[in-house]
C-alpha positions in Angstrom: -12.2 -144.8 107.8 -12.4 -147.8 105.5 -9.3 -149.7 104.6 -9.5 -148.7 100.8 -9.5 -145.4 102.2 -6.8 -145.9 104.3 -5.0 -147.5 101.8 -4.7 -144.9 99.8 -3.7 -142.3 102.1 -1.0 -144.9 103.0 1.3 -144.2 100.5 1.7 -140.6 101.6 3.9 -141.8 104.1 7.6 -144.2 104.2 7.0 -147.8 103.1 8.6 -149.1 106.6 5.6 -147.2 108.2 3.0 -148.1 106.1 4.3 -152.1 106.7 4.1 -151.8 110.5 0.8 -150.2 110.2 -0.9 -152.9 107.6 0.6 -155.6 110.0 -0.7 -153.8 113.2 -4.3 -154.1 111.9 -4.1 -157.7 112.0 -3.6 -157.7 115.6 -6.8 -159.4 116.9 -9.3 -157.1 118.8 -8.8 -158.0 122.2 -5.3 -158.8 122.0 -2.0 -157.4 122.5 1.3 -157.9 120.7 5.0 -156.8 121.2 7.0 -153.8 119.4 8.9 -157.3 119.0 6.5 -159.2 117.3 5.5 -156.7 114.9 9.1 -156.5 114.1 9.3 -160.1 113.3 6.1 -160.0 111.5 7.3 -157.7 109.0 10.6 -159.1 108.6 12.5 -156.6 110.6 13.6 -158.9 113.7 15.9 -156.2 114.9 13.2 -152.9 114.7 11.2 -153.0 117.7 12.9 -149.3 118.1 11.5 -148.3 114.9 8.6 -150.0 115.2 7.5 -148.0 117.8 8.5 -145.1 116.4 6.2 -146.0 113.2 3.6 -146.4 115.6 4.5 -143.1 117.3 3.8 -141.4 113.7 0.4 -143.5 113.2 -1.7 -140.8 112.4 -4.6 -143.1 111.8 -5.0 -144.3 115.5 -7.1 -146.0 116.6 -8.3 -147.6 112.9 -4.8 -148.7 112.8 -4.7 -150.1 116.7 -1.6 -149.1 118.0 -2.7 -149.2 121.6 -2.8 -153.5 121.2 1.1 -153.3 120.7 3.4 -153.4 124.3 6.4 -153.7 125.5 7.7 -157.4 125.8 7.8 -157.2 129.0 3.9 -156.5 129.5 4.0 -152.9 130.1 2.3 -150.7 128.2 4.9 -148.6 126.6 3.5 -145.2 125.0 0.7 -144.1 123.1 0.6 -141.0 120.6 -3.1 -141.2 119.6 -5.4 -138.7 120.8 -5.4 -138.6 124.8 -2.4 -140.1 125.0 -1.4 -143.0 127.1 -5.2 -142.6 129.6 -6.4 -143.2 126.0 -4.7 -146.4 125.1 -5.5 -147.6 129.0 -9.3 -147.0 127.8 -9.1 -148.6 124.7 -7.7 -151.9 126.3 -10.4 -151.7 129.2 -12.9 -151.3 126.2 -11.5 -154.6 124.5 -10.9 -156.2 127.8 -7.3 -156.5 127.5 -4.7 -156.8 130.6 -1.4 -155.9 129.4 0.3 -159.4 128.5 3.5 -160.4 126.8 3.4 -161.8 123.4 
């Protein structure tokens, strides 16, 4: 997928969703971030909750790389990309990521 294509097929879904997507594909590769963080980067201190859940509906994982956001506490948290939570542990492995607070 391309990001004009993504983009576009964006706006087929709630503006709170597309926000924690867009923000979740500037998470570095090789690097993780909090349901937290991505909260406060989109303004919404207070929606780790629904932050996750936005992530839970990402049905453009892993373009959109939900498996870099965790848990403030380091762990791992869930994972609703194809192969499930063995798949987000792969995709970390592959970018050489321990789980680590942020």
């Amino acid at each position: 997928m391309t990001l004009k294509k993504l983009k576009k097929e964006i706006k087929k879904y709630p503006a709170f969703y597309a926000k924690v997507w867009m923000a979740a594909l500037k998470i570095p590769y090789g690097e993780t971030r909090s349901y937290k963080w991505l909260a406060e980067k989109i303004g919404r201190p207070n929606s780790a909750r629904a932050v996750a859940l936005a992530l839970k509906k990402n049905p453009f994982a892993p373009f959109v790389p939900c498996h870099r956001v965790i848990r403030s506490d380091g762990s791992l948290g869930g994972y609703s990309g194809p192969g499930g939570i063995k798949a987000k542990i792969r995709l970390l492995k592959k970018e050489k990521i321990k789980s680590q607070k942020r």
